[in-house]
C-alpha positions as a printed NumPy array, in Angstrom:
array([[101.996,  86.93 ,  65.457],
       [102.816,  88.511,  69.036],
       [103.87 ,  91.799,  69.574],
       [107.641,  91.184,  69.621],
       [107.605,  90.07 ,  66.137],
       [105.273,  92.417,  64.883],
       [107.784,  95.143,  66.284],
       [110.935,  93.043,  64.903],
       [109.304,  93.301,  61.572],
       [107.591,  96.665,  61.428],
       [110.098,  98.837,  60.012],
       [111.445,  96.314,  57.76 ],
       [109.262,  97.458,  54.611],
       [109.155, 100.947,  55.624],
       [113.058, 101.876,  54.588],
       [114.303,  99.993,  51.209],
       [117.141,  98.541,  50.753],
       [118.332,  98.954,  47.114],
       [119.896,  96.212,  45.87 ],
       [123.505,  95.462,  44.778],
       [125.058,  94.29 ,  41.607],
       [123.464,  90.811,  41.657],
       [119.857,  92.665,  41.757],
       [116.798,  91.174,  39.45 ],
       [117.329,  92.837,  35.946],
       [114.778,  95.617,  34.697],
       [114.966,  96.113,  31.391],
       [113.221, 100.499,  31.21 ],
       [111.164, 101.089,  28.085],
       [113.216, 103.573,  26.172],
       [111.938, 107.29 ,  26.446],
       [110.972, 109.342,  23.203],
       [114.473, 111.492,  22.186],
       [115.036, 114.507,  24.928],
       [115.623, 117.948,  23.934],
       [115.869, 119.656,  26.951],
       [114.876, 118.904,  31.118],
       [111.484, 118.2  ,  31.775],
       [109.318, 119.015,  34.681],
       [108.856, 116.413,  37.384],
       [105.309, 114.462,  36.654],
       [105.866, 111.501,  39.309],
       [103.922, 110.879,  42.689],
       [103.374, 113.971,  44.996],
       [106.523, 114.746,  47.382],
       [106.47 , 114.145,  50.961],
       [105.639, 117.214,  52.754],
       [108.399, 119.334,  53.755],
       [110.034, 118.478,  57.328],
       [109.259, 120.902,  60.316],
       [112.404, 123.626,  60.992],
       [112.158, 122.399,  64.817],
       [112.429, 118.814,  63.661],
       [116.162, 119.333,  61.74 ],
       [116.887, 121.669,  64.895],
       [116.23 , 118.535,  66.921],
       [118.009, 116.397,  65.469],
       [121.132, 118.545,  65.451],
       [120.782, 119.428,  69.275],
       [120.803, 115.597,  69.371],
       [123.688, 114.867,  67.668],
       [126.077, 117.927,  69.14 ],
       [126.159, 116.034,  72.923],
       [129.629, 114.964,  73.702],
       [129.639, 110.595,  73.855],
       [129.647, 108.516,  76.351],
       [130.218, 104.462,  75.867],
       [127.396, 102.664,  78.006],
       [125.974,  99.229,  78.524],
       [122.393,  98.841,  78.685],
       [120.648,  95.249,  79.669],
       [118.105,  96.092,  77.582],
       [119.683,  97.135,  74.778],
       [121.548,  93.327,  75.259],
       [117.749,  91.849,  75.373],
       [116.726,  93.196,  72.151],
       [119.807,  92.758,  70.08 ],
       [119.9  ,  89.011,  70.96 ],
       [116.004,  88.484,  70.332],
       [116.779,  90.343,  66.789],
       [119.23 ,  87.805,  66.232],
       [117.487,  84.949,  67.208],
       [114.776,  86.086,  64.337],
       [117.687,  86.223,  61.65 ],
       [120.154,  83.968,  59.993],
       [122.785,  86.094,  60.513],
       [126.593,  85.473,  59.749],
       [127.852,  88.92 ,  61.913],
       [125.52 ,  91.332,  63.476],
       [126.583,  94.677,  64.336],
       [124.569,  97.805,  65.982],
       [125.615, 101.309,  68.045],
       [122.3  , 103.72 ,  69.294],
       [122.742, 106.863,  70.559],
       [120.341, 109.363,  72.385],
       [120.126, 112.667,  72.822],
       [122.234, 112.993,  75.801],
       [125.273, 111.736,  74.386],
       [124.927, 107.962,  75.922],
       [126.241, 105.298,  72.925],
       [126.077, 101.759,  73.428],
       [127.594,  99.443,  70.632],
       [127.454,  95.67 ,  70.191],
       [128.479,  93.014,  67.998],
       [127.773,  89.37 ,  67.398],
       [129.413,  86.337,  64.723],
       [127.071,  83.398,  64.418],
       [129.933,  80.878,  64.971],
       [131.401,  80.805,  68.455],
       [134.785,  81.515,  69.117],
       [135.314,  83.572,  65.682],
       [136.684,  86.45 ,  66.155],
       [134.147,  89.881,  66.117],
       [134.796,  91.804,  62.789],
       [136.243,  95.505,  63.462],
       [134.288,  96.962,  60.437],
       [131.001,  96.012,  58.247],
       [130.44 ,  96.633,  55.034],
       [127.435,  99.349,  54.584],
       [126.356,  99.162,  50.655],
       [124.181, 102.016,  49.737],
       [124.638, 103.915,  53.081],
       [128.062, 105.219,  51.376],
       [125.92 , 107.468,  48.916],
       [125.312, 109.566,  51.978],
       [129.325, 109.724,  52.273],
       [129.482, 110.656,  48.702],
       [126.484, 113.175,  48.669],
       [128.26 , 115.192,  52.043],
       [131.408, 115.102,  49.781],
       [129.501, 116.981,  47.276],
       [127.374, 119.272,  49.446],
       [130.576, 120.616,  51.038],
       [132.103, 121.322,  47.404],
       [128.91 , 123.272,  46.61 ],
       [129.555, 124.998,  50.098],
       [132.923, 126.262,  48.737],
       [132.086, 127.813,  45.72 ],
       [133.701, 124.572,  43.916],
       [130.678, 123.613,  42.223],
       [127.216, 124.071,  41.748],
       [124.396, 121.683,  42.083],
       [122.952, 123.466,  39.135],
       [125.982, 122.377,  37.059],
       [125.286, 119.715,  34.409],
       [126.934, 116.615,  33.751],
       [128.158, 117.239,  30.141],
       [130.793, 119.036,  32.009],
       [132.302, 116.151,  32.972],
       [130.716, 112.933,  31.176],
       [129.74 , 113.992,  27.782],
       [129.007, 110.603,  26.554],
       [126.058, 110.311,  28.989],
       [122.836, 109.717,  27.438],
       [120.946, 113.362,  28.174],
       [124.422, 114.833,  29.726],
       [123.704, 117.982,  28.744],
       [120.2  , 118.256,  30.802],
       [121.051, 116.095,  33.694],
       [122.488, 118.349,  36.998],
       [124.628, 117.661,  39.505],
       [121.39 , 117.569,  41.77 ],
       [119.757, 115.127,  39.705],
       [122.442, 112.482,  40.887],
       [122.392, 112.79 ,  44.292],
       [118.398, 112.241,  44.48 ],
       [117.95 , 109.836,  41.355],
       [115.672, 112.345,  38.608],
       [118.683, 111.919,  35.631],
       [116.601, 108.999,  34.101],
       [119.842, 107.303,  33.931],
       [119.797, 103.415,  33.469],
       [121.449, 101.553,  36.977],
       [124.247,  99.68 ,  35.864],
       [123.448,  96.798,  38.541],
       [120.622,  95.861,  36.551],
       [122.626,  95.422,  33.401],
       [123.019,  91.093,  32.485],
       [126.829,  91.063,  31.765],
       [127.811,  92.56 ,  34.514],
       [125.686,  90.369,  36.945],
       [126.963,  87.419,  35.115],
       [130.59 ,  88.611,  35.371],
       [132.339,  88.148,  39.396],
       [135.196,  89.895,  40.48 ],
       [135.741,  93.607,  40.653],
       [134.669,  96.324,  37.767],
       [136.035,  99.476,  37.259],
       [134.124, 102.646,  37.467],
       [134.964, 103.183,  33.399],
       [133.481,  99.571,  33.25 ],
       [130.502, 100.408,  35.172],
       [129.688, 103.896,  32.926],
       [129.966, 102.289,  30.049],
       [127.676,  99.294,  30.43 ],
       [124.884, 102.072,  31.863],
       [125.656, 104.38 ,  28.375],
       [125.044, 101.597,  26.372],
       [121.497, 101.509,  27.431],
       [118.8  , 103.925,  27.176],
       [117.857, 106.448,  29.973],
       [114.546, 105.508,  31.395],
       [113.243, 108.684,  31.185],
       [114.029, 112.011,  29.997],
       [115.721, 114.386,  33.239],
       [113.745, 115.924,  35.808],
       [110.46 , 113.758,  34.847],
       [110.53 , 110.947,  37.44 ],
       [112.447, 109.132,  40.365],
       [114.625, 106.159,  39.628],
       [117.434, 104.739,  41.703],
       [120.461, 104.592,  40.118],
       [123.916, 103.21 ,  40.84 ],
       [125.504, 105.326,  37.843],
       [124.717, 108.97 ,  39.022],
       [126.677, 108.332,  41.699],
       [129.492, 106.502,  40.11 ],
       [129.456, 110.011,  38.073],
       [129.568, 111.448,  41.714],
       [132.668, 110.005,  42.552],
       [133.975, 110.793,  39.505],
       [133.214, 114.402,  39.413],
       [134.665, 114.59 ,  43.269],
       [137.698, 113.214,  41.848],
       [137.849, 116.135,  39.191],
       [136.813, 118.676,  41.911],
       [139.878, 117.464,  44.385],
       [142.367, 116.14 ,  42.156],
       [142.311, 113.009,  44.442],
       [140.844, 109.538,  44.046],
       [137.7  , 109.29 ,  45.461],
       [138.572, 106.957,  48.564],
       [141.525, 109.852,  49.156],
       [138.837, 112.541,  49.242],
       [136.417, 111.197,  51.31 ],
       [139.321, 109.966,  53.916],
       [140.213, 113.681,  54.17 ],
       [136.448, 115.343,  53.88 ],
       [134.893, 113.551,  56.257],
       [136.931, 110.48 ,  58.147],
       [140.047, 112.901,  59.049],
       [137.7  , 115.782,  60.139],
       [135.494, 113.57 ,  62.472],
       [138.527, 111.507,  63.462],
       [136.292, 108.007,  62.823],
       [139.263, 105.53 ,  63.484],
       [136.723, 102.449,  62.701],
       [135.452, 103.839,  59.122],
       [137.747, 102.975,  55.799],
       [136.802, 104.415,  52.279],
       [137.683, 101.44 ,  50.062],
       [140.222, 101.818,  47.351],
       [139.542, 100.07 ,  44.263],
       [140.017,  96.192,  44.849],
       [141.013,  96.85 ,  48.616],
       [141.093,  93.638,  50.421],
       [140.153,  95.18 ,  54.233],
       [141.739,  93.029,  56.757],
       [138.555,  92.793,  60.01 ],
       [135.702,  93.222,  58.034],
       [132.882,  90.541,  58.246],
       [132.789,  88.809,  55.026],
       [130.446,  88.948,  52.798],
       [128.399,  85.486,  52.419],
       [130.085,  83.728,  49.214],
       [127.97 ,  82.149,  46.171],
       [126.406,  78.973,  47.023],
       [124.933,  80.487,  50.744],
       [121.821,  81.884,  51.184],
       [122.1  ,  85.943,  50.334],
       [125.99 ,  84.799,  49.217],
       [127.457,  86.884,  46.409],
       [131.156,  86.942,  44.259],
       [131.118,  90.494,  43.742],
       [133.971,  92.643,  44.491],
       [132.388,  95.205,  47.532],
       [134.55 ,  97.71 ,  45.95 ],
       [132.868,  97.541,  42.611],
       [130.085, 100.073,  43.145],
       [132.373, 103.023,  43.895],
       [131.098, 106.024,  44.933],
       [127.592, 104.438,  45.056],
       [128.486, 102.252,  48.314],
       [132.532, 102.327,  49.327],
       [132.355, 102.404,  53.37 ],
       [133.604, 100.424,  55.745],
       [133.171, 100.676,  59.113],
       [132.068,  99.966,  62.818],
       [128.054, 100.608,  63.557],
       [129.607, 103.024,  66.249],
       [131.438, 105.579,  63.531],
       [128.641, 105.246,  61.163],
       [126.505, 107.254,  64.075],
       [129.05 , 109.478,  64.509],
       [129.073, 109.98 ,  60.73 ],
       [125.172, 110.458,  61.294],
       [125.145, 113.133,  64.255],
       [128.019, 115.051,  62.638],
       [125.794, 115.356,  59.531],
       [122.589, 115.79 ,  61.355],
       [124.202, 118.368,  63.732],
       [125.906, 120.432,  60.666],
       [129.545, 119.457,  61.383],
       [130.029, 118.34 ,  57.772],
       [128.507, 121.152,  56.201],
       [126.246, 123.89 ,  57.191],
       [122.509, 123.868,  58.165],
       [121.515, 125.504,  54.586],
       [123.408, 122.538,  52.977],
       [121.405, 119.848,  55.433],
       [118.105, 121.874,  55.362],
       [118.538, 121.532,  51.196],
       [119.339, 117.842,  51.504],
       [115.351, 117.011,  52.969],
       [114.18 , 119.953,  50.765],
       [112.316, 117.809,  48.071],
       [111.854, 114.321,  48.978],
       [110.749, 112.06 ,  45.832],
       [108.816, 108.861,  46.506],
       [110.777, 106.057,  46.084],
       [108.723, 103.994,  43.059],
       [109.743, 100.941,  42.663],
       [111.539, 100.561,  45.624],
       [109.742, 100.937,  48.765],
       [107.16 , 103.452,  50.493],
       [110.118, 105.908,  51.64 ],
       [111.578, 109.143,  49.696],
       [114.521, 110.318,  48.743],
       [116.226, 113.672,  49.113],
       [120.087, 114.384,  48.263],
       [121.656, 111.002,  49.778],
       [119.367, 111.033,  52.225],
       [115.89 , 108.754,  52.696],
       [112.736, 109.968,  54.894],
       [110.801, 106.866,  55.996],
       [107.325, 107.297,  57.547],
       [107.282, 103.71 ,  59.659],
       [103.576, 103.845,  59.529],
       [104.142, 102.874,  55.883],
       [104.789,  99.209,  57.404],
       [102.58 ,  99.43 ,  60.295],
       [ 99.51 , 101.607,  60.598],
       [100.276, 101.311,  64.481],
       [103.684, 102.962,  63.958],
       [104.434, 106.591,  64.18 ],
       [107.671, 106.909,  64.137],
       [109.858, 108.899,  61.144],
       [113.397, 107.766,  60.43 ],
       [116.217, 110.147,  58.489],
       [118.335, 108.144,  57.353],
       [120.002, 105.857,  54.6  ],
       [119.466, 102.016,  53.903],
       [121.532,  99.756,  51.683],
       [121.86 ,  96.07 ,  50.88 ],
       [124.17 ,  93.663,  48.525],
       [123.458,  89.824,  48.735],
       [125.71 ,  89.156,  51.75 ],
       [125.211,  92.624,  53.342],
       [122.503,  94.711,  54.463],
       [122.907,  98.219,  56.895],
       [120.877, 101.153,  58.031],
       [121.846, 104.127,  60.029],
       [118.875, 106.238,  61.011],
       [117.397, 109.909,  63.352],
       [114.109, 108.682,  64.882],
       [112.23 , 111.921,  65.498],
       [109.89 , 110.29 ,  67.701],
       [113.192, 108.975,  69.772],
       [115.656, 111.897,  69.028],
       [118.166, 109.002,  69.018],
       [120.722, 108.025,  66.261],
       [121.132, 104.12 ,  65.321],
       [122.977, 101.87 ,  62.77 ],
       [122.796,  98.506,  61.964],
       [124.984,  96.184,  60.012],
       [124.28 ,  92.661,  59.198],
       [126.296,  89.434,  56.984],
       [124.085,  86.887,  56.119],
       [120.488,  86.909,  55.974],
       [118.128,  89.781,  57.432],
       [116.453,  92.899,  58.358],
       [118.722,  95.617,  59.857],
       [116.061,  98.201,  59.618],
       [113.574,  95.652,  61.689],
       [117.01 ,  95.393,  64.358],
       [117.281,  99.192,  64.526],
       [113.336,  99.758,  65.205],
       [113.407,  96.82 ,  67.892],
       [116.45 ,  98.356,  69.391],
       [114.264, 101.802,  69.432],
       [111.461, 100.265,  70.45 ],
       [112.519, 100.648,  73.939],
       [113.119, 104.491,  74.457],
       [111.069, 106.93 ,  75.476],
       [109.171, 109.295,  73.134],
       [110.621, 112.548,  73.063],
       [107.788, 114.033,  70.938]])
């Protein structure tokens, strides 16, 4: 394998991508009855991230931008490509002095270039800032527990707010539920809930790490309750009006988005029938890889919410079992690259998230102190793009 390719590749492991609703099904072994929260008995956390290393990252993403075009850049996004059997490719970096540079590619010539990509699980970081910001106004608590709002949940009385946004509620993911991934077309949040009640939790709260779709289908519920808004209203207001992201759509419920790459259809490789706006509050974004960094710096650099919020978000970081070697904090993953390559020693903050027919990251390198998101249709590794694409700055630390 030459070097190239064992850079294209080496962050591809080292930042999951949970899966959509078409994921293999995983049936959890149902937990003895609970009778109250439990303390957490999984893997060790990641150790804590340095002060100076959020402090960089926020210096990083307060520079005013600048559009630029970099040969290089050019080089490595075509020799990503090359390595993938992608339908649309799309992919912004940004350093630390402000400089952004943006591309995007369709695999059939003379189609025209999609305006917005569809980023899966990348939205929970959307829906998480939505709630961090509530918590920051006195309109919630994290501490709060989801009986207040979705009695019916299994364990609703012991599962917190907190819980959801970093996967401990034991909740079962309704993705993984065999009606539903038989059934194409759209489905409601209501839909979603009550497929995931009608299973057992995997484990009791507080006692372990599991992703989960539902918590944050709950999310965008409860953000609904908190703003008296549907969800895609909220988040248009809370975070694409305030940073003024003119590329970046919260989807409404079976919103048909005219510009955005299409999702490979059953029969293709990676294809899927699902509805994108199925998943709710648990994906929902649509956008250019150039807004999704300037999602990224504004949460990085505290514009969304304040630097006790973001410091809490990367407080406890929860391996991600049965997912890949990275951890999870409040909508937010850490991924150690070394993880995929002993060589490596780079650390990404960031979010991943995949569908068949769609796979994104967006992603801090501390070793770079650059921002980057990828976007891809098709088949591929975004998170391998992004660390090729990286591979050619400078280390900053």
């Amino acid at each position: 394998m030459t070097a190239s390719r064992r850079t294209l590749l080496a962050a591809a492991a080292a930042m999951a991508v949970p899966s959509g609703l078409s994921a293999a099904p995983k049936r959890p072994k149902a937990p003895k009855a609970c009778v109250s929260r439990v303390a957490y008995a999984g893997p060790p956390l990641r150790a804590q991230l340095g002060a100076w290393q959020l402090d960089a990252a926020a210096k990083a993403g307060s520079s005013r931008l600048a559009p630029v075009t970099s040969d290089g850049l050019e080089a490595r996004f075509a020799q990503a490509a090359g390595h993938m059997q992608t339908q649309a490719l799309t992919a912004a970096l940004a350093t630390a002095d402000g400089a952004i540079w943006t591309q995007t590619r369709v695999a059939t010539e003379g189609h025209a270039l999609p305006s917005r990509f569809f980023w899966a699980s990348v939205g929970k970081a959307y829906a998480a800032t939505a709630i961090l910001q509530m918590a920051e106004e006195g309109k919630l608590s994290l501490e709060a527990t989801l009986d207040r709002w979705a009695p019916e949940a299994p364990n609703a009385a012991w599962i917190t707010v907190e819980d959801l946004l970093c996967h401990t509620g034991g909740l079962y993911s309704f993705q993984n539920d065999p009606a539903l991934r038989a059934a194409p077309g759209y489905k409601p949040p209501e839909q979603l809930l009550a497929a995931a009640n009608a299973q057992p939790a995997v484990f009791c709260p507080g006692l372990a790490w599991s992703y989960s779709n539902t918590g944050y289908v709950h999310l965008g519920r409860i953000i609904e309750a908190v703003d008296a808004r549907p969800y895609h209203e909220a988040l248009r207001g809370r975070i694409v009006e305030r940073l003024d992201l003119r590329e970046t759509d919260i989807l409404a419920p079976r919103q048909v988005l005219a510009g955005m790459a299409p999702l490979a259809p059953p029969g293709v490789a990676g294809g899927t029938d699902d509805d994108v706006t199925t998943p709710f509050a648990a994906a929902g974004v649509a956008a250019s890889a150039g807004d999704v960094v300037r999602f990224w710096r504004a949460l990085m650099s505290n514009r969304l919410h304040g630097a006790e919020q973001t410091r809490r978000r990367f407080l406890r970081l929860y391996p991600m079992t049965g997912v890949g070697p990275g951890f999870y904090g409040l909508g937010v993953m850490v991924s150690d690259l070394a993880a995929a390559d002993p060589r490596a020693t780079d650390t990404w903050l960031g979010h991943s998230g995949g569908l068949p027919g769609a796979k994104a990251v967006v992603a801090y390198s501390l070793e770079k102190q650059a921002y980057v998101a990828v976007a891809l249709t098709g088949e591929g590794s975004p998170e391998a793009t992004a660390n090729l694409l990286l591979s050619g700055l400078p280390k900053k630390v």
